[in-house]
Biotite code that builds the C-alpha atoms (Angstrom):
import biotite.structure as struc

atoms = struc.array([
    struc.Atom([43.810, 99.229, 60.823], chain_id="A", res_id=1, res_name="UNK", atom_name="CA", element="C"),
    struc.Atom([46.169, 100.077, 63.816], chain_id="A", res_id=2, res_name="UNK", atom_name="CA", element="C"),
    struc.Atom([44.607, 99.320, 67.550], chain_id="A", res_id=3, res_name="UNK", atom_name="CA", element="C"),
    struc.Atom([44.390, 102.836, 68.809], chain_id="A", res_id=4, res_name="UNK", atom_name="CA", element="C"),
    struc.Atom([42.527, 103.639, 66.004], chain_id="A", res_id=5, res_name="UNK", atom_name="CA", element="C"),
    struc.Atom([39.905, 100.647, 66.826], chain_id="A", res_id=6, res_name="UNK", atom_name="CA", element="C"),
    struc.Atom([40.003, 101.057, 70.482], chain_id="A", res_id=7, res_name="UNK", atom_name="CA", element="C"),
    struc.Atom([39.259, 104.843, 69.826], chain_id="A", res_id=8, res_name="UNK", atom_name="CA", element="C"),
    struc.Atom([36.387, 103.994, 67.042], chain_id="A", res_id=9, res_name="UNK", atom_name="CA", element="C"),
    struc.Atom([34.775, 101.461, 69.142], chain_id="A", res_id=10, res_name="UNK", atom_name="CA", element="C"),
    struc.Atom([35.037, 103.727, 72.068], chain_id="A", res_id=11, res_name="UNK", atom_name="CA", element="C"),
    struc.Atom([33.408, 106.747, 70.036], chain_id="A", res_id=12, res_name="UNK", atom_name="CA", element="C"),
    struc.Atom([30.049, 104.678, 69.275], chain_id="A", res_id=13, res_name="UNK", atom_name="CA", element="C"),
    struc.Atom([30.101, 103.497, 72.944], chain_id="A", res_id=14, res_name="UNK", atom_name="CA", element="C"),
    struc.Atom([30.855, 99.827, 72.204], chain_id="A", res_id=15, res_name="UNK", atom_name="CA", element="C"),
    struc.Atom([32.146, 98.016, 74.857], chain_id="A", res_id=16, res_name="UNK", atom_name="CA", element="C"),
    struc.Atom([33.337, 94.582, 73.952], chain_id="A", res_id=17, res_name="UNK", atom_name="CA", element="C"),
    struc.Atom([35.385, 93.199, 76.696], chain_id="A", res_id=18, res_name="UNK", atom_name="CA", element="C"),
    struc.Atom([37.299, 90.505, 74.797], chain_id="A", res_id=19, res_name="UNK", atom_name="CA", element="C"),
    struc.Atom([38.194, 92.645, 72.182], chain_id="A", res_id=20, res_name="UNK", atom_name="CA", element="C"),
    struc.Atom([39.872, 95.364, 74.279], chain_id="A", res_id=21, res_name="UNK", atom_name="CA", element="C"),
    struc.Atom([42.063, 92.548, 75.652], chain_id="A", res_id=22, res_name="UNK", atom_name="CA", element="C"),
    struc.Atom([43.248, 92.079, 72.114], chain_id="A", res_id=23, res_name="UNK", atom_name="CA", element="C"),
    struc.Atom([43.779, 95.433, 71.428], chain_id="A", res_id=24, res_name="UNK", atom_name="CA", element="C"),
    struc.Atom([45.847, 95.587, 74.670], chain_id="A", res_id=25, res_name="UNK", atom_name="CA", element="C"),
    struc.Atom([48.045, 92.597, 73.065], chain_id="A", res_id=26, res_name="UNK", atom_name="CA", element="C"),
    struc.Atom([48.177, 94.547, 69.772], chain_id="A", res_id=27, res_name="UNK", atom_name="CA", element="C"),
    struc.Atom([49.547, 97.547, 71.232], chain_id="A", res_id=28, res_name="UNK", atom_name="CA", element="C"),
    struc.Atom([51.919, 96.503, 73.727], chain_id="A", res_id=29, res_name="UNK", atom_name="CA", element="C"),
    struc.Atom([53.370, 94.759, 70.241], chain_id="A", res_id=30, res_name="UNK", atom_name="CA", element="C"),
    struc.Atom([53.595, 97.717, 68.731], chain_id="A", res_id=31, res_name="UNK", atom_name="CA", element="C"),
    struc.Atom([53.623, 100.819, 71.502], chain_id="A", res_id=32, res_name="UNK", atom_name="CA", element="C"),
    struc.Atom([56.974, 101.857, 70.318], chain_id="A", res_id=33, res_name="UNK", atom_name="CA", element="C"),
    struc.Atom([55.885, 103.407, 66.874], chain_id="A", res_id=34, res_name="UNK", atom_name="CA", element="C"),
    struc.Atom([53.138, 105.030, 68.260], chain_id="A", res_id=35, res_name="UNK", atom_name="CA", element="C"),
    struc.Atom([52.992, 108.734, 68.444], chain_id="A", res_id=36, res_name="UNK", atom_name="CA", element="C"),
    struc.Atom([51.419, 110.887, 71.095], chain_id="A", res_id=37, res_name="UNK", atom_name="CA", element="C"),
    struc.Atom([48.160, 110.958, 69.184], chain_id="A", res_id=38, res_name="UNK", atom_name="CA", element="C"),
    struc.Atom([47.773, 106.889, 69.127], chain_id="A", res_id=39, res_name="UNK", atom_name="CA", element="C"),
    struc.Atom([48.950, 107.005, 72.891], chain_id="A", res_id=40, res_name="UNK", atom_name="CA", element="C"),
    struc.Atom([45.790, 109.759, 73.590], chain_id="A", res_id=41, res_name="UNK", atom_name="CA", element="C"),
    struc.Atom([43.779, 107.496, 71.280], chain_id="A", res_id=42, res_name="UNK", atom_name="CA", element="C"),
    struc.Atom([43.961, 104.224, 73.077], chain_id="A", res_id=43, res_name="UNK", atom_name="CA", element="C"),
    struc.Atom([44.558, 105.631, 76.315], chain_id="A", res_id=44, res_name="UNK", atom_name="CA", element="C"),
    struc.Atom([40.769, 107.454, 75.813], chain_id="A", res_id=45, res_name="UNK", atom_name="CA", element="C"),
    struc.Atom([39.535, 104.262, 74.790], chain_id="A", res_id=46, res_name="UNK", atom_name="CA", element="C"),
    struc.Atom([40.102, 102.247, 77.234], chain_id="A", res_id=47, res_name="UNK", atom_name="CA", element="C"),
    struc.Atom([39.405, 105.077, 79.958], chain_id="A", res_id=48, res_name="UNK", atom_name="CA", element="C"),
    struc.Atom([35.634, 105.741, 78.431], chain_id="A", res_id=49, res_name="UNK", atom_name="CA", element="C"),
    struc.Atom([34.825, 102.480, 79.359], chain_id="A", res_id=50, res_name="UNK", atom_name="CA", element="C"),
    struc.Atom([37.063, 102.651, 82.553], chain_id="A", res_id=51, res_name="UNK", atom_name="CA", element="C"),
    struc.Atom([38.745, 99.570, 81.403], chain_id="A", res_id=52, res_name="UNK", atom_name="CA", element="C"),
    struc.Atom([41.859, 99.922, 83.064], chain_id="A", res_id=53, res_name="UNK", atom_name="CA", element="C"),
    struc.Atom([42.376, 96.433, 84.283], chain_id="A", res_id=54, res_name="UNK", atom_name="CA", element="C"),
    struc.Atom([45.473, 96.185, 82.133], chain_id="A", res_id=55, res_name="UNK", atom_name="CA", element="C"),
    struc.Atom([47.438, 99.274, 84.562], chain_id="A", res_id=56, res_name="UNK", atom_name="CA", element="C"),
    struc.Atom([50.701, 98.080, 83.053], chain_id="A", res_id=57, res_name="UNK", atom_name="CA", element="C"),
    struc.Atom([49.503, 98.647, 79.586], chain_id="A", res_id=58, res_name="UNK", atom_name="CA", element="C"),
    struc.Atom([49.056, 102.427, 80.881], chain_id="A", res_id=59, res_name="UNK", atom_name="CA", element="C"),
    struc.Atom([52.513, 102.427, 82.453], chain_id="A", res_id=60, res_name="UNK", atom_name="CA", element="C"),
    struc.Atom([53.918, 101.434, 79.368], chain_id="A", res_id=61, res_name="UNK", atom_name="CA", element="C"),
    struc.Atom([51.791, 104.091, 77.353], chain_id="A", res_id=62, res_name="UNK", atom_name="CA", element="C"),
    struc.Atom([53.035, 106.275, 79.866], chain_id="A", res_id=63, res_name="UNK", atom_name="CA", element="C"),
    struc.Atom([56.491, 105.761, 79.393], chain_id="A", res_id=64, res_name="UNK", atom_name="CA", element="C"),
    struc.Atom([56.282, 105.786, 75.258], chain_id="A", res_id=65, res_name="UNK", atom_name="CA", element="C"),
    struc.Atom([54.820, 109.238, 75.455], chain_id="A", res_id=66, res_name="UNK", atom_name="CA", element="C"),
    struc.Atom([57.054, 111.805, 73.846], chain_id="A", res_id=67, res_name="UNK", atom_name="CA", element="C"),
    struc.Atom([55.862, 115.472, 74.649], chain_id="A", res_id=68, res_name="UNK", atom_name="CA", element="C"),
    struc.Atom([58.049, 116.886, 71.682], chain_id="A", res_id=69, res_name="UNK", atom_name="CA", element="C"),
    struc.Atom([55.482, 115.494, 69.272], chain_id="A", res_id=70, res_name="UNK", atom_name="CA", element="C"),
    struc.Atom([52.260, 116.401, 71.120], chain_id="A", res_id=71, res_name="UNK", atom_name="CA", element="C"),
    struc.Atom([49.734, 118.214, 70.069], chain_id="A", res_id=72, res_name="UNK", atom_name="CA", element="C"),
    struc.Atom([47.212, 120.290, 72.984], chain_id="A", res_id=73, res_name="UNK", atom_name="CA", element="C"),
    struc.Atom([44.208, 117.717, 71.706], chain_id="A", res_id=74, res_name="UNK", atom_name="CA", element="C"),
    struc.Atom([46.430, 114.580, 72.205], chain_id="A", res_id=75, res_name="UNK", atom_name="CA", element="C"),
    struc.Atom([47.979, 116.357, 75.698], chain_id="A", res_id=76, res_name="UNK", atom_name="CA", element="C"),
    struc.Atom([44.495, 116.332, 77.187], chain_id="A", res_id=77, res_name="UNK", atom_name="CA", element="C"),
    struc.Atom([43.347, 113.216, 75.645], chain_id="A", res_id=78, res_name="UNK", atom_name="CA", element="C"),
    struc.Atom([46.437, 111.761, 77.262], chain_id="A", res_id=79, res_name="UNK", atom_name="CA", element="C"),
    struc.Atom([45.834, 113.717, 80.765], chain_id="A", res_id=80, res_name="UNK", atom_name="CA", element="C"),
    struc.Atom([42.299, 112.749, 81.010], chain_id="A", res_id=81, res_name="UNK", atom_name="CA", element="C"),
    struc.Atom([42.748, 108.937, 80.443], chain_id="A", res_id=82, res_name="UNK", atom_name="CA", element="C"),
    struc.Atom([45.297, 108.982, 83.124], chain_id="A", res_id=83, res_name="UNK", atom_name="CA", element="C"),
    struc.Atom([43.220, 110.623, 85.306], chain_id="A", res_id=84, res_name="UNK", atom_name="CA", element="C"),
    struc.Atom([40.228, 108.335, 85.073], chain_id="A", res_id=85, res_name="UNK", atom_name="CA", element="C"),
    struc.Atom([42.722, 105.591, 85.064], chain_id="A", res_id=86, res_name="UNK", atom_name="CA", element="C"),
    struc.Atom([43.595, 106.768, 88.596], chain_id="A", res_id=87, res_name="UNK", atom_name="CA", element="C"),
    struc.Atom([47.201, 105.788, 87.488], chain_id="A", res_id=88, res_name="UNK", atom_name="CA", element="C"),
    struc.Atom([49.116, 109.447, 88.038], chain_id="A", res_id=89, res_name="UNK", atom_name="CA", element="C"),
])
């Protein structure tokens, strides 16, 4: 299962596990260039729900990878408010 998609499920049933988000940060920075704008909302909501944005260059870089040709007005937001709670504008 791709990281966004754990980040995001863990994130839905309010789990908060510290060490694990530090993997998933690993996990994606390995693989942030085939992610679409929907895995960028994904793990950018994750880690914002549990304001885990230690890791600010993992949002740059999420940041930088996101392609607004491919975006959908769900992901958009998604994306939008995870940067916002991020405080990383």
């Amino acid at each position: 299962m791709a990281a966004y998609n754990i980040a995001w499920a863990f994130a839905s049933l309010g789990i908060e596990d510290k060490e694990l988000f530090k993997c998933i940060a690993i996990a994606a920075r390995n693989s942030i260039r085939n992610f679409n704008s929907q895995d960028i909302a994904n793990i950018a909501w994750a880690f914002a729900v549990f304001r885990n944005c230690e890791d600010i260059e993992l949002l740059k870089e999420l940041m930088e990878a996101y392609q607004p040709d491919d975006c959908t007005q769900e992901s958009l937001l998604a994306i939008h408010q995870a940067f916002v709670a991020s405080g990383l504008r």
